[in-house]
C-alpha positions in Angstrom: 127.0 96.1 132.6 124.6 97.7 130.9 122.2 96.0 128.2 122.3 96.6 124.2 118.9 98.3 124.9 119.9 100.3 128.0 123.0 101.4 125.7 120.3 102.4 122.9 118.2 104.8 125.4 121.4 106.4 126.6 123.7 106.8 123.7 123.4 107.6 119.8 124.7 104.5 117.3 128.2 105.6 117.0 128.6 105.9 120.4 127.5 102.4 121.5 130.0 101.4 118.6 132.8 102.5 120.4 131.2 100.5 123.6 130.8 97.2 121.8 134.4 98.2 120.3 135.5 98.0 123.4 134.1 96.0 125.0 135.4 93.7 122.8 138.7 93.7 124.0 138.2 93.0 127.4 135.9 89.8 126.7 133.0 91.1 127.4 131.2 91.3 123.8 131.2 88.9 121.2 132.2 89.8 117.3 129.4 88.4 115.9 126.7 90.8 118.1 128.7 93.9 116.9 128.5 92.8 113.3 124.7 92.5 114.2 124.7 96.0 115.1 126.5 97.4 112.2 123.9 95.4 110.3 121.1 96.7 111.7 122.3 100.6 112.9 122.1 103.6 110.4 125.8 104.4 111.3 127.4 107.8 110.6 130.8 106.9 109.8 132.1 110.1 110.0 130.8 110.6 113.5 132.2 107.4 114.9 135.6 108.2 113.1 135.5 111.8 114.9 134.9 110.1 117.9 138.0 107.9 117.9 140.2 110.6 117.3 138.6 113.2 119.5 138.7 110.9 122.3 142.6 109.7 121.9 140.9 105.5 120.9 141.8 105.2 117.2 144.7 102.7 117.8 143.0 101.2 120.9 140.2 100.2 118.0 142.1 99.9 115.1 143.6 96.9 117.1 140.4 95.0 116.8 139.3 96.2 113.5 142.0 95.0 112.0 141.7 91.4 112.8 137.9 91.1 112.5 135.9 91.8 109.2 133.4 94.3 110.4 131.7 96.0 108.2 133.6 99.0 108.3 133.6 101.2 104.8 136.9 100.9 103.4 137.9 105.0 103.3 137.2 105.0 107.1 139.1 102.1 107.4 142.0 103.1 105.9 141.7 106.3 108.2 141.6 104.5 111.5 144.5 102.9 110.4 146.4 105.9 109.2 145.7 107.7 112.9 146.9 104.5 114.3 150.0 104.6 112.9 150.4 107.8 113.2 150.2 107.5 116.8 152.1 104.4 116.8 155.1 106.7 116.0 154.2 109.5 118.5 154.5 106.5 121.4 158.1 105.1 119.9 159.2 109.1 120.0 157.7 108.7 123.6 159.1 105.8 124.9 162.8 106.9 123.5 162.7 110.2 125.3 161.4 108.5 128.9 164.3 105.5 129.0 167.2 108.2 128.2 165.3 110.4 130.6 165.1 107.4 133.4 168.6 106.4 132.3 170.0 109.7 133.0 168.1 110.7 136.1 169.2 107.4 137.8 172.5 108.5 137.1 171.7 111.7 138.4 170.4 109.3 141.6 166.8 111.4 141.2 163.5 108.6 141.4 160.5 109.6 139.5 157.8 107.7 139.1 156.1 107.5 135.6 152.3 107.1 135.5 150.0 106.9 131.9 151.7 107.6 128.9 153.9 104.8 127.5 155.5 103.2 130.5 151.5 102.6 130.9 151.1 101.5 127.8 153.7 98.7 128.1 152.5 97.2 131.0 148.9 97.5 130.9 147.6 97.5 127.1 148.0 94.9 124.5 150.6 96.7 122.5 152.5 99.6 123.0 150.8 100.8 119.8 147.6 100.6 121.1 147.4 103.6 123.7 147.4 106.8 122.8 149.1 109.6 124.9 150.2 113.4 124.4 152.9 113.6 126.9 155.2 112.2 129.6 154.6 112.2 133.3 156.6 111.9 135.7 155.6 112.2 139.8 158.7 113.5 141.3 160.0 114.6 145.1 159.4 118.2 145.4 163.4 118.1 146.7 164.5 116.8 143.2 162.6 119.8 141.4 165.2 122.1 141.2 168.0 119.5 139.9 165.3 118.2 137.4 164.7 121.1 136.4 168.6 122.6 135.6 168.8 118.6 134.1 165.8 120.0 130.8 167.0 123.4 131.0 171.1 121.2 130.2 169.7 119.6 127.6 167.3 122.1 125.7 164.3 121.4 126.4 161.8 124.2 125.5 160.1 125.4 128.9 156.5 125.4 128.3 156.0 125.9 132.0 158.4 127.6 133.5 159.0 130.3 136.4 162.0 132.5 137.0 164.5 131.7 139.5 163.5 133.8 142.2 159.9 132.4 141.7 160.8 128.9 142.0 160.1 127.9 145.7 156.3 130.4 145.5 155.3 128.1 142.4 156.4 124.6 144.2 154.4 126.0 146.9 150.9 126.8 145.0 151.2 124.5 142.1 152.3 121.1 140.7 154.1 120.9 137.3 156.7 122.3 135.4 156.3 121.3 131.3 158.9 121.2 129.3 159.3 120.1 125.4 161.7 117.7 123.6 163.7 118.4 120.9 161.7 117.4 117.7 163.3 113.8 116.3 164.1 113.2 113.0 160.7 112.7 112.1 159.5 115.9 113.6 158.0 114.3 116.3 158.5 115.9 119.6 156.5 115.7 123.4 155.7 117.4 126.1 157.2 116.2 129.6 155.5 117.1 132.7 157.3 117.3 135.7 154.9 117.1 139.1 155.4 117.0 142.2 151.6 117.3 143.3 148.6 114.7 141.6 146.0 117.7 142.0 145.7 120.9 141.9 144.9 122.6 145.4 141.4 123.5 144.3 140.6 119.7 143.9 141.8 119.4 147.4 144.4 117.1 148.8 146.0 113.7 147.6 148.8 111.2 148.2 152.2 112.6 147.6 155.3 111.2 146.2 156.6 109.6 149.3 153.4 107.5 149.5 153.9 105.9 146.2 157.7 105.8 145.7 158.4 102.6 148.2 156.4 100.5 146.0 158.1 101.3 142.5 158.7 98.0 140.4 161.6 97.4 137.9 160.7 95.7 134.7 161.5 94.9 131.1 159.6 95.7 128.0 161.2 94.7 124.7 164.7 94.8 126.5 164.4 98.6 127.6 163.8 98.6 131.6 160.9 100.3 133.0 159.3 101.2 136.3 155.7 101.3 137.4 153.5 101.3 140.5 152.2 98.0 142.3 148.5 98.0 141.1 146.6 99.3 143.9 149.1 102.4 143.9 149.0 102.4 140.2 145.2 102.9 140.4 145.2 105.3 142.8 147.9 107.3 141.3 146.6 106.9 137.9 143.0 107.3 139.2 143.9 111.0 140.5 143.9 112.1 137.0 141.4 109.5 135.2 139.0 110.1 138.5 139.4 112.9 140.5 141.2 115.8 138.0 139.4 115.2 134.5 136.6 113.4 135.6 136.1 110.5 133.2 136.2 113.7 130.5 137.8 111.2 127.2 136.7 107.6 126.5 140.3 106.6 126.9 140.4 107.6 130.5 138.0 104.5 131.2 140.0 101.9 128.9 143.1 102.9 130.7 141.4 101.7 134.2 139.8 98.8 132.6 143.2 97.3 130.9 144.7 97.7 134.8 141.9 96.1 136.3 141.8 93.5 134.1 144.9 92.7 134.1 145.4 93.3 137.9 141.9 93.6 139.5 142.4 90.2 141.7 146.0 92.1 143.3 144.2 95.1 144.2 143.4 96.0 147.8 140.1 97.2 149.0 140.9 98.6 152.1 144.2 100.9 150.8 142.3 101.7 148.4 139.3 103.1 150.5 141.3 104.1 152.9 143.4 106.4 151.0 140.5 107.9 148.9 138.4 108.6 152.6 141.0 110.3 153.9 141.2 113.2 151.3 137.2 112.8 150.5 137.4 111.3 147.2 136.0 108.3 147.4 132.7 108.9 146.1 134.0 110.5 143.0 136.5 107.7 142.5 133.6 104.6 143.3 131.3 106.3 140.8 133.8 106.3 138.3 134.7 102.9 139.1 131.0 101.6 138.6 131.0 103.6 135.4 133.7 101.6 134.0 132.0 98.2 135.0 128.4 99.6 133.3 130.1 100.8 130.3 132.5 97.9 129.5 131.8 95.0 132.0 135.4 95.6 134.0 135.1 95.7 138.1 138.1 95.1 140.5 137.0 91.5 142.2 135.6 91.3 145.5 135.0 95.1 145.5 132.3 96.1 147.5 131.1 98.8 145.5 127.9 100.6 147.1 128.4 104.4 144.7 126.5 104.2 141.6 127.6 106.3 139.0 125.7 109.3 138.0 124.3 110.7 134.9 127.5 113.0 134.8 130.0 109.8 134.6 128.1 108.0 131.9 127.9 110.6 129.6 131.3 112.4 129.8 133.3 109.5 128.8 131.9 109.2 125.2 130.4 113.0 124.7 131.1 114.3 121.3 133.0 117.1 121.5 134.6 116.6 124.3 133.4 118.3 127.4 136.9 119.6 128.4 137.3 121.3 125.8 133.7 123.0 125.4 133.7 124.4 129.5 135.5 126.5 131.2 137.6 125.5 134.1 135.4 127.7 136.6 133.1 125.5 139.5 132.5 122.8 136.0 136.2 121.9 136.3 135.2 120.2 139.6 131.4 119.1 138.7 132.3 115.4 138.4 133.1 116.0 142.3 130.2 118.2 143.1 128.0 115.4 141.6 129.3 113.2 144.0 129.4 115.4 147.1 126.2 115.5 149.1 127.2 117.9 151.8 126.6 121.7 151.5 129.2 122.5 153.4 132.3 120.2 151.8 130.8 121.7 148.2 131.4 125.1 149.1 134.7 124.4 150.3 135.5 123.0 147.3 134.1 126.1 145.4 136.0 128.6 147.6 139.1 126.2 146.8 138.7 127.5 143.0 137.7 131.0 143.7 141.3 131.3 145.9 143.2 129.4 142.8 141.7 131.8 140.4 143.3 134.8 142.7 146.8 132.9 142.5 149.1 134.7 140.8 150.5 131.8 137.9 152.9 131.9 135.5 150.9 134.2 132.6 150.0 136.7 135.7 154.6 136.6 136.7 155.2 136.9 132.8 152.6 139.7 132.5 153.5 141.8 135.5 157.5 141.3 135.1 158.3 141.8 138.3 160.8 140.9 141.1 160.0 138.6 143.8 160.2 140.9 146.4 157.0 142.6 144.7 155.2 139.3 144.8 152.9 140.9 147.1 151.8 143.6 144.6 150.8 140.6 142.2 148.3 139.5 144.3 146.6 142.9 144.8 146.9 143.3 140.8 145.5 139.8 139.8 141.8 140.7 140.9 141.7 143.5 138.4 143.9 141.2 135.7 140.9 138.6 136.2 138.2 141.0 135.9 139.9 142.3 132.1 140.7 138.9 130.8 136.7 138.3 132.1 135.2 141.2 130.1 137.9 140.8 127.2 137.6 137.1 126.9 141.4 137.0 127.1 142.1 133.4 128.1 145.7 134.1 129.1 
């Protein structure tokens, strides 16, 4: 774990805040030495503020804030604490919507698997509260797509991802999610459900499916409501897809989501699935790195893990950037940097770039609502797409 002073040639005042913050919450830093730093930092308390929010950690903070008596200005404070509860009612919205949805689809006798969000939350974190999340996710069999699908389109939901009939079995083919929107609740509240039946896109290259995770699905209770989640090494790996592999350590959350696993279940994890899996598709330097990150940032490492990949410039400053790096790039050849980074072998990097080049040729749903035409011209899309591309490039139409 890195030092006070190796924080202080890496990171600005607010950011190592967030760090100590943190760190606080997993045992690894002591009240008193944060206090010390407010003391003795020229804080900008607007910064640090922007950075909780920007980075989805307000509540995740707030949580400690609110029992110790840091010397935090009152009006930025009171605004922690207003975006926590805030976001405290987003996750009750949440976790309404994903029990009706898991009561009704085992009625249905469809098994999904639900990875972050709330059903995370509950397991992992030390209060429901205290993660913040935007969606519902839900790993599905690609067989159940279809009957999941007419299941939202029953009951409403507003398709944010959607395809036509006819298009269905090209877009399970080529890509992973449908999205679809809840009604908004009393409060106005509403969220977006994502429906995959693929971890990563095919330009991050190949993962674990559905059937690999599904046998080891676990039944539990959280405040009476009953829940599923993954068996910890499969919860890291399936969670780790996203955290790891797909937005590479991009948001400060990503890493306190892995650390409250590991801490919580670091001693039940097991190396060799673990490697094993993430060798197979090429991933595990990517994954390692980020893994290391995690213990230099906040102290956390799975026990007994022999872990030989140090992380890189690219995973230490991601995590805590202000803004955020996703949503200052492009997806281009930086939505895959974190693996370049990682990658060492001229040849598997140009694969990996030639993966995005191909995607980028795809025809997706904005090139099917565009075109508006039948499946049988499907063909003709791809032969129009290149010259779509090329306008949206010179336009700066992002659609």
């Amino acid at each position: 774990m890195f030092t006070l002073d190796q924080l202080k040639e890496r990171y600005n005042h607010e950011q190592i805040l967030v760090i100590l913050c943190s760190r606080y919450q997993f045992g690894t830093e002591t009240a008193e030495n944060i206090e010390q730093f407010i003391q003795r930092a020229d804080m900008d308390w607007e910064l640090f503020y922007k950075l909780l929010k920007s980075h989805s950690i307000s509540s995740f903070v707030y949580h400690l804030i609110s029992k110790l008596p840091l010397s935090i200005p009152d009006a930025y404070r009171t605004m922690i604490k207003q975006e926590a509860i805030r976001r405290s009612m987003i996750n009750m919205h949440h976790m309404t919507q994903l029990v009706a949805i898991l009561r009704d689809f085992e009625a249905l006798d469809i098994k999904v698997i639900p990875y972050k969000g709330v059903s995370f939350a509950a397991a992992y974190y030390p209060a429901l509260g205290t993660r913040e999340g935007s969606d519902i996710d839900l790993l599905v069999n690609k067989d159940d797509v279809k009957k999941i699908r007419n299941y939202f389109q029953g009951k409403r939901f507003e398709a944010k991802t959607d395809v036509p009939d006819g298009f269905l079995n090209y877009f399970l083919f080529f890509f992973k999610e449908l999205v679809f929107k809840t009604p908004k609740d009393s409060l106005q509240i509403n969220c977006s459900i994502e429906v995959q039946w693929k971890l990563l896109d095919r330009y991050h290259g190949d993962f674990e499916h559905y059937s690999f995770f599904a046998p080891h699905l676990q039944r539990y209770l959280y405040e009476g409501r009953e829940l599923c989640k993954l068996s910890p090494t499969y919860e890291l790996l399936c969670v780790g897809s996203n955290h790891l592999i797909k937005d590479h350590l991009y948001s400060f959350k990503y890493l306190i989501d892995l650390a409250c696993l590991i801490h919580r279940n670091g001693k039940d994890i097991d190396h060799k699935l673990l490697s094993d899996s993430l060798e197979k598709f090429g991933h595990r330097g990517l994954f390692y790195g980020g893994l290391n990150a995690i213990d230099q940032l906040l102290g956390i490492r799975i026990d007994g893990l022999a872990n030989e990949v140090a992380a890189k410039g690219f995973s230490l400053n991601s995590p805590i950037a202000f803004p955020l790096i996703k949503k200052t790039e492009n997806l281009g050849f930086n939505g895959i940097r974190g693996a370049l980074t990682y990658d060492d072998k001229i040849f598997s990097r140009l694969k990996r770039k030639m993966r995005i080049l191909a995607y980028l040729l795809i025809p997706n749903t904005n090139d099917i609502k565009v075109f508006r035409l039948p499946v049988y011209l499907l063909p003709v899309m791809f032969l129009l797409k290149p010259f779509r591309l090329t306008y949206n490039l010179i336009t700066g139409n992002k659609r």
